[in-house]
GUZA-837080 format. One record per residue (C-alpha): x negated, y negated, z negated; residue number from 0; residue in one letter. Coordinates in steps of 0.001 Angstrom, whole numbers, plus 500000, padded with zeros to 6 digits. Each point is the difference from the previous one (the first is absolute). Layout:
// GUZA-837080
+--------+--------+--------+-----+------+
|      x |      y |      z | pos | code |
+--------+--------+--------+-----+------+
|      X |      Y |      Z | NUM |    a |
...
+--------+--------+--------+-----+------+
//
This chain:
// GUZA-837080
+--------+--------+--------+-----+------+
|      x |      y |      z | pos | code |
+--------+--------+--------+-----+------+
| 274500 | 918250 | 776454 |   0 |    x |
| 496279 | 499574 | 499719 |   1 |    x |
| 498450 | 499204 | 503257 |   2 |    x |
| 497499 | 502257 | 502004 |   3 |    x |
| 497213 | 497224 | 498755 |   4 |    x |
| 500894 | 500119 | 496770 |   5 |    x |
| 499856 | 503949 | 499817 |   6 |    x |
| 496680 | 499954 | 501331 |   7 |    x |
| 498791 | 497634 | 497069 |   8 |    x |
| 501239 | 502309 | 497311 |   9 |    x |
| 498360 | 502776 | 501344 |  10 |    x |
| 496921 | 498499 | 500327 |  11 |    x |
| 500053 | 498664 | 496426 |  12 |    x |
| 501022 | 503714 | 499343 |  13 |    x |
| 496924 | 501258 | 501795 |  14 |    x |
| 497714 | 497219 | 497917 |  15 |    x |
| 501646 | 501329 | 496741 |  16 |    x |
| 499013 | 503612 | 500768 |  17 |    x |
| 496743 | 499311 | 501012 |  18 |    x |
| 499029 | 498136 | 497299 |  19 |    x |
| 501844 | 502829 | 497547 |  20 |    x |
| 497125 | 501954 | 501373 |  21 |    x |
| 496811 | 498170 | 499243 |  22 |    x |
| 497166 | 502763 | 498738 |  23 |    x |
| 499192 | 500723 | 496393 |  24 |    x |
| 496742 | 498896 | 499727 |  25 |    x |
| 498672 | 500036 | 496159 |  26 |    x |
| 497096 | 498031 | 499336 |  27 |    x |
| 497238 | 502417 | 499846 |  28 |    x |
| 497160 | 497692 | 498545 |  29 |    x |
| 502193 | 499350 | 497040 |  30 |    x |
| 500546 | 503338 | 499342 |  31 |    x |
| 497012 | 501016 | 500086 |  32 |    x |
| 498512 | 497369 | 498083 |  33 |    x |
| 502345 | 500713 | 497027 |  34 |    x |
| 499738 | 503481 | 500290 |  35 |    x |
| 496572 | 499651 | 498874 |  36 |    x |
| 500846 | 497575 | 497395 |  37 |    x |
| 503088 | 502001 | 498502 |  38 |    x |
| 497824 | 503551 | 500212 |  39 |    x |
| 497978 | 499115 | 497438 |  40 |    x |
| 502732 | 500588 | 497424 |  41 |    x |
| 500478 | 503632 | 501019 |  42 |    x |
| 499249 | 502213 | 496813 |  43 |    x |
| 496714 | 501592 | 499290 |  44 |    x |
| 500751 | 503628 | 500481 |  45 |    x |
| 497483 | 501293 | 498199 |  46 |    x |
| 501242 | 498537 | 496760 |  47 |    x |
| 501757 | 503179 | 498588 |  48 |    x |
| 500328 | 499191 | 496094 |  49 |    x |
| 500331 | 496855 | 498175 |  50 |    x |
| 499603 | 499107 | 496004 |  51 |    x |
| 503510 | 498345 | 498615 |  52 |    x |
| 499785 | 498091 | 496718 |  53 |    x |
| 502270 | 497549 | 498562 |  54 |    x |
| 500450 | 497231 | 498169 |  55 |    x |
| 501999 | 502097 | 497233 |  56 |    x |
| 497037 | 502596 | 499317 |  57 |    x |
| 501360 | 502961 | 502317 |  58 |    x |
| 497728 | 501217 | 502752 |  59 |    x |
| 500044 | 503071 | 502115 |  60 |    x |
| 498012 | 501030 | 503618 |  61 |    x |
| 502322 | 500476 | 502849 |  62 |    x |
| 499866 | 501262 | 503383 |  63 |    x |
| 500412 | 498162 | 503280 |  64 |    x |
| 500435 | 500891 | 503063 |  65 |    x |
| 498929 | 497181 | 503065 |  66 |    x |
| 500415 | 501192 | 503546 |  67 |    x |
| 499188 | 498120 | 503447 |  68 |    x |
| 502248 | 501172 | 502880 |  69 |    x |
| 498958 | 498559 | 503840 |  70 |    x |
| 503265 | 500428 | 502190 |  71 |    x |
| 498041 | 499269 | 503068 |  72 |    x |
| 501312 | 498209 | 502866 |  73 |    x |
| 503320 | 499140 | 498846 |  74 |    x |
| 501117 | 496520 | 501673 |  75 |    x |
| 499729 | 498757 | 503332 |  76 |    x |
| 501013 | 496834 | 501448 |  77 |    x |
| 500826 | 499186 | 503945 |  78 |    x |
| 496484 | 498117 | 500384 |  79 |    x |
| 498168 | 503804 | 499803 |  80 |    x |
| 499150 | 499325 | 496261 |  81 |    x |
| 499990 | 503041 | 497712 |  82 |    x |
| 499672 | 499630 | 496196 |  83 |    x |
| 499783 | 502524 | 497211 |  84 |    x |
| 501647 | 500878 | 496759 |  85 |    x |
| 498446 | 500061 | 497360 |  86 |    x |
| 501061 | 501506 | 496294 |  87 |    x |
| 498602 | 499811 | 496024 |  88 |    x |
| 501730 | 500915 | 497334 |  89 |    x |
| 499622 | 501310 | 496316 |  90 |    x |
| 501771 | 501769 | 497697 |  91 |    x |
| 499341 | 499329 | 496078 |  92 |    x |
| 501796 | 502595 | 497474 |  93 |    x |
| 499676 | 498895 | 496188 |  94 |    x |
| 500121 | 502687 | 497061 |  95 |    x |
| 500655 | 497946 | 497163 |  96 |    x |
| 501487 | 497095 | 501839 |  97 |    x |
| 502932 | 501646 | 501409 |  98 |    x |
| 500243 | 498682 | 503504 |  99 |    x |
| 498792 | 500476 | 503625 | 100 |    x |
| 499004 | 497436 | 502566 | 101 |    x |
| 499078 | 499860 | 503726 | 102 |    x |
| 497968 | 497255 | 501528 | 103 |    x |
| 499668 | 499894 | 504023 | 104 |    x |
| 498114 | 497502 | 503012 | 105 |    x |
| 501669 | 500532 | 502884 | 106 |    x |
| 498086 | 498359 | 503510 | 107 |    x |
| 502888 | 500877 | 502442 | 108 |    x |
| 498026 | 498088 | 502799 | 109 |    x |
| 502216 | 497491 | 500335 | 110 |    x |
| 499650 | 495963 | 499487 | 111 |    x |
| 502228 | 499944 | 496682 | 112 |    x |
| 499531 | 503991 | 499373 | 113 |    x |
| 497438 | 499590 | 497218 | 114 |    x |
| 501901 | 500854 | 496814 | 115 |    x |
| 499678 | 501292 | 496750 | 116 |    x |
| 502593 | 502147 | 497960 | 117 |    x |
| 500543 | 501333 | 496094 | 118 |    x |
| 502097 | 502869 | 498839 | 119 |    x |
| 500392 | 500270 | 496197 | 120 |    x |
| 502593 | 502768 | 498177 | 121 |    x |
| 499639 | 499807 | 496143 | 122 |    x |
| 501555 | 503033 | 498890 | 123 |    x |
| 498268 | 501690 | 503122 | 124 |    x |
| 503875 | 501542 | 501354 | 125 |    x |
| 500390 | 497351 | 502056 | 126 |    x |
| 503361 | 498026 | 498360 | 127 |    x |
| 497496 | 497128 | 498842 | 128 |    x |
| 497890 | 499715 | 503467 | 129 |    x |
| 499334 | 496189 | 500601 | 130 |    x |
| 498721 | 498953 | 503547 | 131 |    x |
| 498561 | 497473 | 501802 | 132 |    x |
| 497597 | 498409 | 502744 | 133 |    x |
| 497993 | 497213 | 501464 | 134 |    x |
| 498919 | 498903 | 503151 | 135 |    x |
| 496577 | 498327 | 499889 | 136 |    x |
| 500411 | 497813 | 503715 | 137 |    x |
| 503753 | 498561 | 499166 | 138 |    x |
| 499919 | 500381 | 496513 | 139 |    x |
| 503091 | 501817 | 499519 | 140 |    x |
| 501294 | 501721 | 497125 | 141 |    x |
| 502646 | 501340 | 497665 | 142 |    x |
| 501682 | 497403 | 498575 | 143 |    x |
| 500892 | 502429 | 497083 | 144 |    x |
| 496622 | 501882 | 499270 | 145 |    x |
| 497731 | 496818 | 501735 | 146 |    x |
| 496247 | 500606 | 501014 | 147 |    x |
| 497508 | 496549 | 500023 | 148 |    x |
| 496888 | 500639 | 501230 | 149 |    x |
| 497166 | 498072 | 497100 | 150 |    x |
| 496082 | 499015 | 500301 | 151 |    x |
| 497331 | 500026 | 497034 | 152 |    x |
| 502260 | 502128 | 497992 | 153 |    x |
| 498310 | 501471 | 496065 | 154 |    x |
| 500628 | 503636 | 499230 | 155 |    x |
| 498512 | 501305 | 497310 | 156 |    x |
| 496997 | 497739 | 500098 | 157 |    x |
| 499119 | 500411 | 503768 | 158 |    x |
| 500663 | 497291 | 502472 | 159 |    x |
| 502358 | 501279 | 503679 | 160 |    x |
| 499851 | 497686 | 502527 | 161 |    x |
| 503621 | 501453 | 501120 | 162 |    x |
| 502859 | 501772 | 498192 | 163 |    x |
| 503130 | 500532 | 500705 | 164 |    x |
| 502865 | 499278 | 497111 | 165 |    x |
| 503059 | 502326 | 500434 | 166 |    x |
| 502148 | 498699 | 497276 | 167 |    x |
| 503377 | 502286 | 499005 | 168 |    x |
| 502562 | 497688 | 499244 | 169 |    x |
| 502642 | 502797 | 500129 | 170 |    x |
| 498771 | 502216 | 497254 | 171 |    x |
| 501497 | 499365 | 496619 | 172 |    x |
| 498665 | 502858 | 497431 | 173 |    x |
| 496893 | 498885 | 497687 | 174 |    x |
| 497906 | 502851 | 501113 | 175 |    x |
| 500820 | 499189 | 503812 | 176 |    x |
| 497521 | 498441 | 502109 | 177 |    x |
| 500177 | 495855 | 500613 | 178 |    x |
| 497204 | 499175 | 501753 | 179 |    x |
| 497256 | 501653 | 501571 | 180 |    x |
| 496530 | 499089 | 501956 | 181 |    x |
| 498285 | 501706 | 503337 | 182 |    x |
| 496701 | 499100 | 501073 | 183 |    x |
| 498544 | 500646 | 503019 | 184 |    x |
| 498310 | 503890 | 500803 | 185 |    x |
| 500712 | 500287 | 496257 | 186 |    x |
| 503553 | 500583 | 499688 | 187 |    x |
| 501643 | 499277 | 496674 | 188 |    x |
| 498196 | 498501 | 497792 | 189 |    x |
| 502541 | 498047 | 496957 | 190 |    x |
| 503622 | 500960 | 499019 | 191 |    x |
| 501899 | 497626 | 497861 | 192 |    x |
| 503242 | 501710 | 497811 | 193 |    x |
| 502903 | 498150 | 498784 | 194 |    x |
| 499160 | 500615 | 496909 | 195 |    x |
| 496826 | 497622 | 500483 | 196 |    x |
| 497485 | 503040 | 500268 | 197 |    x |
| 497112 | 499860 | 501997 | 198 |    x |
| 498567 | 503471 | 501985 | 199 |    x |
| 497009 | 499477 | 502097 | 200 |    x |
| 498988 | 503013 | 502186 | 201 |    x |
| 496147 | 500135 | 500384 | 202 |    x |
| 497910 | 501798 | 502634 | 203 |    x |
| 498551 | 503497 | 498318 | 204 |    x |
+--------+--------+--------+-----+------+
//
């Protein structure tokens, strides 16, 4: 039988435990903010609309894309009275002679590891071959399948970016599928690598 003494020692190591199982959620605003204005500077140029394709195999065509910005507003809120928003940019490329579809988005969710970057490609555009993944710029995470490394001083068709982001495909096995591709910064997609070895670079109009 526990003693009177002794039950009053549990429950005040009970209390403790609860209390400290209720500590505020306090994010760390100057971070946030910080990085927010590091990470918006890859949000797409929306008023890029068209872009030239050509290819290392002779075949060029003009495509349409479509870039969109999206600001969620106040969206996350801590217990330390800090608000943050959500912020959204994504594009949508659709090929005509290369037969596949593809969906780059920056998402800011306003959180300290909610900085992340995501790819959707379908190559026969009906959504059996659709190929995913993501990265998150603080932490570094990403699919371990489809992985995402963020590169510096990168050569694309004779320019110089200072940062690029390599999606490469590991998953796709057809010749005319996609392998690897490149991102730069306000300018979307700018390389795409086949398995076949070909080369497509995608050039502002």
């Amino acid at each position: 039988m526990w003693s009177f003494k002794t039950s009053c020692k549990i429950l005040l190591v009970v209390g403790l435990l609860s209390l400290s199982g209720c500590k505020d959620y306090c994010m760390d605003s100057v971070f946030i903010e910080a990085y927010s204005e590091k990470f918006n500077s890859w949000f797409l140029d929306t008023t890029i609309t068209q872009k030239s394709v050509s290819s290392s195999i002779g075949v060029s065509e003009e495509i349409n894309v479509d870039f969109q910005f999206r600001d969620y507003g106040d969206s996350v809120w801590d217990d330390c009275d800090n608000v943050f928003q959500r912020l959204e940019s994504k594009g949508d490329y659709t090929f005509n002679v290369f037969k596949f579809i593809l969906r780059i988005q920056f998402d800011n969710f306003g959180e300290e590891d909610g900085f992340e970057f995501s790819v959707s490609y379908d190559h026969f555009r009906n959504l059996r071959n659709l190929y995913q993944s993501n990265y998150r710029f603080v932490s570094e995470k990403t699919n371990t399948v489809n992985p995402i490394k963020r590169l510096t001083n990168v050569e694309i068709g004779n320019q110089f970016f200072e940062e690029v982001l390599e999606v490469n495909f590991n998953a796709t096995q057809l010749a005319s599928e996609i392998k690897t591709l490149y991102v730069v910064k306000e300018l979307g997609i700018a390389q795409i690598i086949l398995n076949n070895g070909t080369e497509i670079q995608l050039l502002q109009n």
